[in-house]
C-alpha positions in Angstrom: 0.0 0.0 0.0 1.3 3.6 -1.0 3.2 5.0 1.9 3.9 1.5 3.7 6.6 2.2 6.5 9.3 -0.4 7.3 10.7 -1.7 10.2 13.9 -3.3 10.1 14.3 -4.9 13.5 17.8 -7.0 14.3 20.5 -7.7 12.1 19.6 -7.8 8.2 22.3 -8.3 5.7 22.4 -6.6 2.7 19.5 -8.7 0.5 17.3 -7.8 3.1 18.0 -4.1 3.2 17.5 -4.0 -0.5 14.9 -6.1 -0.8 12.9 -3.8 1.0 13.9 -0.8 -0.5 13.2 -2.1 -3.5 10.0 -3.0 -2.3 9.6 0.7 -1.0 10.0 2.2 -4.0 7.8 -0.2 -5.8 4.9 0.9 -3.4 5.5 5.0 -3.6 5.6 4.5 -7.7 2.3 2.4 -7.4 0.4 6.0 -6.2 2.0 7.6 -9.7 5.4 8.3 -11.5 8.1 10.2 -10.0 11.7 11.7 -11.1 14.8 9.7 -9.0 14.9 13.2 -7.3 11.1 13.0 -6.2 12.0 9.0 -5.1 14.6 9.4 -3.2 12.8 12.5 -1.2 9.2 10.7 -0.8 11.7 7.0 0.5 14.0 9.0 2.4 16.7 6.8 0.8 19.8 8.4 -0.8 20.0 9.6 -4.4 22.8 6.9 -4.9 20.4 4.2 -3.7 17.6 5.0 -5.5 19.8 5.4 -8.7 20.9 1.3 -8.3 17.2 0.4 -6.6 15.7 2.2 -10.5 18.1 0.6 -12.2 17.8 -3.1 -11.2 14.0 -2.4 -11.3 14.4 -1.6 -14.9 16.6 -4.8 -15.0 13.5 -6.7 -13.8 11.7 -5.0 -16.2 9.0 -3.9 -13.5 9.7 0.2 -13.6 10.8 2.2 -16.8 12.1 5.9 -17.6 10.7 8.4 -19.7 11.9 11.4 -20.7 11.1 15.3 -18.6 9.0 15.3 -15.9 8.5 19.1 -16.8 8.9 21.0 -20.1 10.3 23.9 -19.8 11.5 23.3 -16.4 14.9 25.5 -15.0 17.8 23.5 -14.6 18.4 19.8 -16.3 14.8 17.8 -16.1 14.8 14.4 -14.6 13.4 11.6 -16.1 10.2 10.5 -15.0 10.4 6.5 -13.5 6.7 4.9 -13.9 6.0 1.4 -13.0 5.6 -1.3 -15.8 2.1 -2.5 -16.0 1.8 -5.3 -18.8 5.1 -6.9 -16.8 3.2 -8.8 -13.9 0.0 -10.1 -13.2 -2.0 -11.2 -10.1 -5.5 -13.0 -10.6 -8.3 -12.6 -8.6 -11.4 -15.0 -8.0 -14.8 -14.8 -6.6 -17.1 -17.5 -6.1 -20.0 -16.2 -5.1 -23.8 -17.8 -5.3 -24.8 -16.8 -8.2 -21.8 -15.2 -10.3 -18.8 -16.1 -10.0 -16.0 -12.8 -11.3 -12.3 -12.8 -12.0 -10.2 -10.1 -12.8 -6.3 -9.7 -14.1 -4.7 -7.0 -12.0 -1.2 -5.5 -12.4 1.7 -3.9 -10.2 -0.1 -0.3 -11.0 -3.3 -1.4 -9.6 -5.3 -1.3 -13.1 -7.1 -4.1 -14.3 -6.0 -5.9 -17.2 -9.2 -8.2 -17.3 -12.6 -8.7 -15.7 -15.0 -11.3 -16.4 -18.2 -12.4 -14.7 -20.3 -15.5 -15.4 -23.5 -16.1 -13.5 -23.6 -19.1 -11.3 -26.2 -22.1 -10.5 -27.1 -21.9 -6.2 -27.8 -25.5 -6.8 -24.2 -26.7 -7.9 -22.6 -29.1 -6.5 -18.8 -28.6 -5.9 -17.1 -30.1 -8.4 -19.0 -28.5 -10.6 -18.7 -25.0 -9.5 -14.8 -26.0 -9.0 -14.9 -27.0 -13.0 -16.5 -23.4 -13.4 -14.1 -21.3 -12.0 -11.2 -23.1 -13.0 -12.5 -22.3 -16.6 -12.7 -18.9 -15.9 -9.1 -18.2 -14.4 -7.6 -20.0 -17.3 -9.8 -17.5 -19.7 -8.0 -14.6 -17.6 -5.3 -15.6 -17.3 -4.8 -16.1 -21.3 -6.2 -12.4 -22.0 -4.0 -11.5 -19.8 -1.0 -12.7 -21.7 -2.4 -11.8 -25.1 -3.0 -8.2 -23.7 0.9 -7.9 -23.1 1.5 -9.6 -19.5 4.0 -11.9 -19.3 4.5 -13.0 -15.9 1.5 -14.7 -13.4 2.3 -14.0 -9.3 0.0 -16.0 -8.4 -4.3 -16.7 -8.0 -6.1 -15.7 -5.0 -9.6 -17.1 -4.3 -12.1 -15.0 -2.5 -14.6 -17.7 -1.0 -17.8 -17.3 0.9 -17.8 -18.5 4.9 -14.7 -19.2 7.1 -12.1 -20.5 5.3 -8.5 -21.8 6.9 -6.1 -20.0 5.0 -3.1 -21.8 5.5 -4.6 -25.5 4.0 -7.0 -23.0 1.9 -10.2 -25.0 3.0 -13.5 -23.7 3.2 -14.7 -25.0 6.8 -18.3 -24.1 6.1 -20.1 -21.4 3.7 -23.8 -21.7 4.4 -25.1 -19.9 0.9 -23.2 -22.4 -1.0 -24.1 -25.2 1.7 -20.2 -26.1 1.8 -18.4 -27.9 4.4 -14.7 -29.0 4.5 -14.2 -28.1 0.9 -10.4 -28.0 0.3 -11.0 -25.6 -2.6 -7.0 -24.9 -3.1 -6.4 -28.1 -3.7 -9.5 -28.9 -5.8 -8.5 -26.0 -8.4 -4.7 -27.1 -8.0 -6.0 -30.2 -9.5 -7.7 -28.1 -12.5 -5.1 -25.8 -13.3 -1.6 -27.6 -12.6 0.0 -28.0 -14.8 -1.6 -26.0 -17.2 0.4 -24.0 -20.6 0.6 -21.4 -19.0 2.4 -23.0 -15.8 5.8 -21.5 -17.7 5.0 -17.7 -16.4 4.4 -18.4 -13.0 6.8 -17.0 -10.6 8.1 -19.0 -8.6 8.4 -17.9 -5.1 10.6 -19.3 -2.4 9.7 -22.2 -0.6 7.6 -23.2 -3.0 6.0 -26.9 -3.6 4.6 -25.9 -6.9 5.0 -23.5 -9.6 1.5 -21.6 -9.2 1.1 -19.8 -6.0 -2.7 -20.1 -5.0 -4.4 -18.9 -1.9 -8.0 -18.6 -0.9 -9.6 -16.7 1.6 -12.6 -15.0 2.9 -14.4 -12.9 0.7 -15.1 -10.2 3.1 -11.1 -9.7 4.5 -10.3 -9.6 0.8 -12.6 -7.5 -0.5 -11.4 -5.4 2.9 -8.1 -5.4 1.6 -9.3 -3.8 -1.6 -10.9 -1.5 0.0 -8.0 -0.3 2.3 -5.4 -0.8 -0.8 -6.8 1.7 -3.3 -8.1 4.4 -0.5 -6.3 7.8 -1.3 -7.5 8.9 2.5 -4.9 8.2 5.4 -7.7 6.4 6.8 -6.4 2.9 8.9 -9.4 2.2 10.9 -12.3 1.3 8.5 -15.0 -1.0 8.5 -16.2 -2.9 5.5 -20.1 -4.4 5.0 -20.4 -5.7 1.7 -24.4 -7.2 0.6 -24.6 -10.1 -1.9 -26.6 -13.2 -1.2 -25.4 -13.1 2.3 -23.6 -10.2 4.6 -20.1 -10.0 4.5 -17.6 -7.6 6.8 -14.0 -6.4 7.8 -12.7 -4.8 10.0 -9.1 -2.7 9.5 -7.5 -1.5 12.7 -4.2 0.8 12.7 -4.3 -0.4 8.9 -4.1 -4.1 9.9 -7.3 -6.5 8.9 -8.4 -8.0 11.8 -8.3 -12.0 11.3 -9.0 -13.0 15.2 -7.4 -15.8 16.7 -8.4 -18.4 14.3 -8.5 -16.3 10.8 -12.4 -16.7 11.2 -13.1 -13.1 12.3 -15.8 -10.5 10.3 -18.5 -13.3 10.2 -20.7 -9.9 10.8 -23.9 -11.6 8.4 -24.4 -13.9 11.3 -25.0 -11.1 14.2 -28.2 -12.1 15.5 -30.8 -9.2 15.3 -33.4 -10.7 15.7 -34.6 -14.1 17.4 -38.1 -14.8 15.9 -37.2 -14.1 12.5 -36.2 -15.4 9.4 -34.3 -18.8 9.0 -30.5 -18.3 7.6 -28.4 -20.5 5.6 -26.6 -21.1 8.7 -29.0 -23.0 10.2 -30.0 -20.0 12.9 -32.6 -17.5 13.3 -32.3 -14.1 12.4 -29.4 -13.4 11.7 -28.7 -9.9 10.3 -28.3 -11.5 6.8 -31.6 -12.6 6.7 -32.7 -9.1 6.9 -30.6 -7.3 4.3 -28.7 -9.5 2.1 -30.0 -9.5 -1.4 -32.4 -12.4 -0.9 -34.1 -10.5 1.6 -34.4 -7.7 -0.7 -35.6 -9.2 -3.6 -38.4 -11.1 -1.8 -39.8 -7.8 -0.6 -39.1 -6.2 -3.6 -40.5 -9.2 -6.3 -43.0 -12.0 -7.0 -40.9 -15.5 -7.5 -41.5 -15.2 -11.0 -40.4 -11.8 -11.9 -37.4 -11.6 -13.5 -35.0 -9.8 -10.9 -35.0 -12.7 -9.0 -33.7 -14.9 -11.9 -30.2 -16.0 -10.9 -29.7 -16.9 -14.3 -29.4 -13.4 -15.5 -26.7 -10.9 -14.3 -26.7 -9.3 -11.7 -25.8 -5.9 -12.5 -28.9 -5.9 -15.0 -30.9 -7.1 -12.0 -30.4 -4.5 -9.6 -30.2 -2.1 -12.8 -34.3 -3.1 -12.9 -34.7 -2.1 -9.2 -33.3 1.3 -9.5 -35.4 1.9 -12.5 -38.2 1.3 -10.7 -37.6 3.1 -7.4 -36.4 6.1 -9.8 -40.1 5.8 -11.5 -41.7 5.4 -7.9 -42.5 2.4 -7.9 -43.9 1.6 -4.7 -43.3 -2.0 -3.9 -39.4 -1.7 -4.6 -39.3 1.8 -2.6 -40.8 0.0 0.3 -38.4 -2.8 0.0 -35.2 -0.5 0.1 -36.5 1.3 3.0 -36.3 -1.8 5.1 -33.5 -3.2 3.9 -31.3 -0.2 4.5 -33.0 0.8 7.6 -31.9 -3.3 8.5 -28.7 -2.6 7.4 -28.2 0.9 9.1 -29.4 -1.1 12.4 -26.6 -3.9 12.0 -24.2 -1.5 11.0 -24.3 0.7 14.0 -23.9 -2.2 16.1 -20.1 -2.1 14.3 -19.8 1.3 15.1 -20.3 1.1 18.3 -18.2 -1.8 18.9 -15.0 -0.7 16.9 -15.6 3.2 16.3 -13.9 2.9 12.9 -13.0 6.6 10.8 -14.6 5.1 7.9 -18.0 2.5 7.1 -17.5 1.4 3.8 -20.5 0.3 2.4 -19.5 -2.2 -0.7 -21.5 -4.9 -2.9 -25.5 -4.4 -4.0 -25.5 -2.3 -1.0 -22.8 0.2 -2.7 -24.6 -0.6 -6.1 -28.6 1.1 -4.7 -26.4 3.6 -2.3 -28.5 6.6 -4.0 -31.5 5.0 -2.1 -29.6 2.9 0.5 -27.4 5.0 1.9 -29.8 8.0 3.4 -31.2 5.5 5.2 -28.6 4.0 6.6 -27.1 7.3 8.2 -30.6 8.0 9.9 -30.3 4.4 11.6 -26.6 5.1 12.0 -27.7 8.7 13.8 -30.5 7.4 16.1 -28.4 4.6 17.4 -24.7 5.3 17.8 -24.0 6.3 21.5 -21.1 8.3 20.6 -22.0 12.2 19.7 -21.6 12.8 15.6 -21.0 9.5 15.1 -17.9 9.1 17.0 -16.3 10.9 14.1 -16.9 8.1 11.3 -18.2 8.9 8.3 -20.0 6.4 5.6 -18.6 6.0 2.2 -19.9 3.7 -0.9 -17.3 1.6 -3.0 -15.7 2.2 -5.4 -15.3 -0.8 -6.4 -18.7 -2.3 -6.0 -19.0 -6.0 -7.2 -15.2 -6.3 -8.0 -14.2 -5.5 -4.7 -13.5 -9.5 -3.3 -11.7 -11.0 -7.1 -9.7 -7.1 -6.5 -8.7 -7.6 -3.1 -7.9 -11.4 -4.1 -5.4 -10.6 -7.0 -3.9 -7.9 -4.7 -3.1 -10.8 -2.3 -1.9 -12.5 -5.0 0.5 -9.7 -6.0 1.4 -9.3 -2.4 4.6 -11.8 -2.5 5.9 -9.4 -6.0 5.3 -6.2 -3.9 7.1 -6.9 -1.1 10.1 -8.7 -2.5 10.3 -7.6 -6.5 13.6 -9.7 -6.7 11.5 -13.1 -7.3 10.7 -11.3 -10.5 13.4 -12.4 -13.2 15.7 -10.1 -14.6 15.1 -9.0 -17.9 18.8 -8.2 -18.6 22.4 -8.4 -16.7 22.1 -5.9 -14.0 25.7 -4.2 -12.3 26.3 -5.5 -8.8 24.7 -2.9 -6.7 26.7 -0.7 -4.3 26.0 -0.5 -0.8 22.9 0.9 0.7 22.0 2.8 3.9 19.1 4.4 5.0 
C-alpha cells in the first residue's frame, strides 16, 4: 500500500535491506510516477540508492524511464520513472452464489481483465470447482495476449470461514459447503496448465502456481483499504450479496481473530423470531438485508429480478429503474433493507468506532436510495455524539471488490520482494545501501 513504513528490527544483511527498498520504492511508484529526485525524497533513501534500486528495477523490467518530468523546467529535467504494467499479473477469483468474477490485476493497480459469469445456487462442488477453473484459465490467457507476461500468483475470494493456511473452506452456508479443500481442488484443474511457464516461482515453493483462498469479506477489505487515497487505517467494510459479509481494518491491519475466522458480521443475531438463515440459525442480520431478503420484498418469484440466471448488474439495474419511476413495492423494500442494514451497522460502530463505514457490494450498487437510510439508523443509534467521528462512504469498487482484493493478495509476495521477478537483462552489482 502507497506510503507502507518499514521496520527493520535486528540484524539484516544486505539482500534484506535492498529487498525492502526495492519493495519501498515499488509501493511510492504504485500512487503515480516520479523523477529519481522526487524518489529518493518521498523514500528517504539516498540519491545513490535509488539510482541502483531504478536501475535493477528496470533490470526486472518492472519500472521504466521516460523522458522530462516538466517542459520547460529550469535546470536539467529528470526523467520520469513509472511502473511497468503489462510486466506482472496477479488474478483474482470470486465464487459467489450466483456469479462467480475474476479479474487480471497488475503492479499499478489497473485491471487488465474482468470477467463475470453467473452461477447455478444448486451446484454441487465439483462443478462449480470446473466453473471457476475455466474462468481463471480465460484470464489468465487475456491477460498474456494483452501484453503480460508473468503470473504471481491466484487468490480465491470464498464465501464463509475459510483456513487460509490449508485454503479449506470450513463451512459457507449460501453455497451449503463444508470441508471443501478448494485450493487443492483448483490445483488439480489448473496444474499443470500451458501457462504454468510464467508463473513465478516464489521461495519455498512446492509448486509453480502460487494459489491462496480466503474470505471474501477480508479480501474484499483489503481492496478497500489498498486503493483508498484517505490516510484512513481504521475502516469498517459491509459488503451485501446473497449473504452479509464484513472487515474490520485496525491501525491499517485487517483484523483476522485468533483463528482467521473473524468479520463473520452476516451472522450477528438481530433478531430471534425471525427469518431462517443459511446457517441453520434464526435471524441473523443477513436474513434481513442480504439480497435475498431484498428481492423477496421487492418481487413476486416469477419476476425476472429474482432470476439468478441473468446478471446481476442488469438485476439491480431493474430495481433502480423502478424506485427512480416510484414504484412503490421496490421503494418500500429498500426502505427496510437499508433501515436493517443501518441497524446492524451501528452495532459495528459502536463496537470498533472505525474513521470510515464502507459500504461495498449491492449495497454500494442502490447507495442513491440505501445510503440516506442508513445514516438516519446510523444517527439514532450510535452512542457516541456525531457518530464518533466516522463517516459512511460507498465503493468504489462495488461488485469487484473480493476478485480485486484477491489478486492484490496474489500480487502481495511481488510487492514486497520484487527480486523473485526475473531479470530482464544483466544488471551491475549494486553498491552498498544505507538508510
Amino acid at each position: 500500500m502507497t506510503g507502507a513504513t518499514w521496520h527493520l528490527s535486528g540484524r539484516a544483511d544486505h539482500g534484506d535491506v535492498r529487498r525492502a527498498n526495492l519493495a519501498l520504492v515499488v509501493r511510492v511508484l504504485r500512487s503515480g510516477p516520479r523523477t529519481r529526485a522526487g524518489l529518493a525524497h518521498d523514500t528517504t533513501l539516498t540519491k545513490a540508492t535509488v539510482s541502483s534500486l531504478v536501475g535493477e528495477l528496470v533490470d526486472r523490467g518492472l519500472v521504466r524511464e521516460s523522458g522530462p518530468a516538466t517542459a520547460g523546467a529550469v535546470g536539467r529535467p529528470g526523467q520520469q520513472v513509472a511502473l511497468v504494467g503489462e510486466r506482472v499479473v496477479g488474478v483474482g477469483l470470486e465464487i459467489n452464489v450466483d456469479y462467480l468474477a475474476a479479474i487480471a490485476l497488475d503492479v499499478r493497480g489497473d485491471t487488465r481483465v474482468a470477467l463475470r459469469q453467473t452461477h447455478d445456487p444448486s451446484a454441487q462442488v465439483e462443478q462449480t470447482v470446473d466453473q471457476a477453473a475455466r474462468l481463471v484459465a480465460d484470464v489468465v490467457e487475456r491477460a498474456l495476449v494483452r501484453g503480460a507476461s508473468l503470473l504471481a500468483g491466484v487468490g480465491v475470494a470464498a464465501p464463509g470461514l475459510v483456513d487460509v493456511a490449508s485454503g479449506v473452506v470450513r463451512v459457507a452456508p449460501n453455497l451449503g459447503w463444508r470441508d471443501v479443500p478448494l485450493r487443492d481442488l483448483l490445483l488439480r484443474r489448473l496444474d499443470p496448465h500451458p501457462w504454468d511457464a510464467v508463473a513465478i516461482p516464489h521461495a519455498r515453493a512446492s509448486r509453480p502456481l502460487q494459489l491462496l483462498v480466503d474470505n471474501e469479506a477480508n479480501l474484499a477489505t483489503l481492496a478497500e483499504y489498498a486503493t483508498s487515497d484517505t490516510a484512513d487505517r481504521d475502516l469498517v467494510y459491509v459488503t451485501g450479496g446473497v449473504g452479509v459479509g464484513g472487515g474490520i481494518v485496525v491501525n491499517g491491519h485487517v483484523v483476522r481473530g485468533h483463528a482467521g475466522f473473524a468479520g463473520e458480521v452476516g451472522h450477528l443475531p438481530v433478531d430471534p423470531a425471525g427469518e431462517r438463515c443459511g446457517c441453520g440459525r434464526r435471524g441473523c442480520w443477513e436474513t434481513t438485508c442480504g439480497l435475498e431478503a431484498l428481492l423477496r420484498l421487492a418481487a413476486d418469484p416469477d419476476d425476472i429480478v429474482r432470476d439468478h440466471d441473468r446478471d446481476l448488474d442488469e438485476r439491480l439495474d431493474l430495481l433502480l429503474d423502478r424506485a427512480r419511476s416510484g414504484d412503490t413495492r421496490t421503494l418500500q423494500a429498500f426502505d427496510r433493507v437499508g433501515r436493517a442494514l443501518g441497524h446492524g451497522a451501528s452495532m459495528l460502530v459502536n463496537l470498533v468506532n472505525p474513521r470510515v463505514l464502507v459500504l461495498g457490494g449491492y449495497f454500494a450498487r442502490l447507495g442513491e436510495f440505501l445510503l440516506p437510510l442508513v445514516e438516519d439508523e446510523l444517527a439514532s443509534r450510535v452512542v457516541a455524539p456525531d457518530l464518533g467521528g466516522c463517516r459512511v462512504t460507498l465503493s468504489r469498487l462495488g461488485l469487484a471488490a473480493a476478485a480485486t482484493g484477491a489478486a492484490y493478495a496474489a500480487l502481495q509476495p511481488v510487492l514486497d520482494d520484487p527480486t523473485v521477478v526475473p531479470i530482464v537483462r544483466a544488471s551491475p552489482v549494486p553498491e552498498k545501501e544505507t538508510q
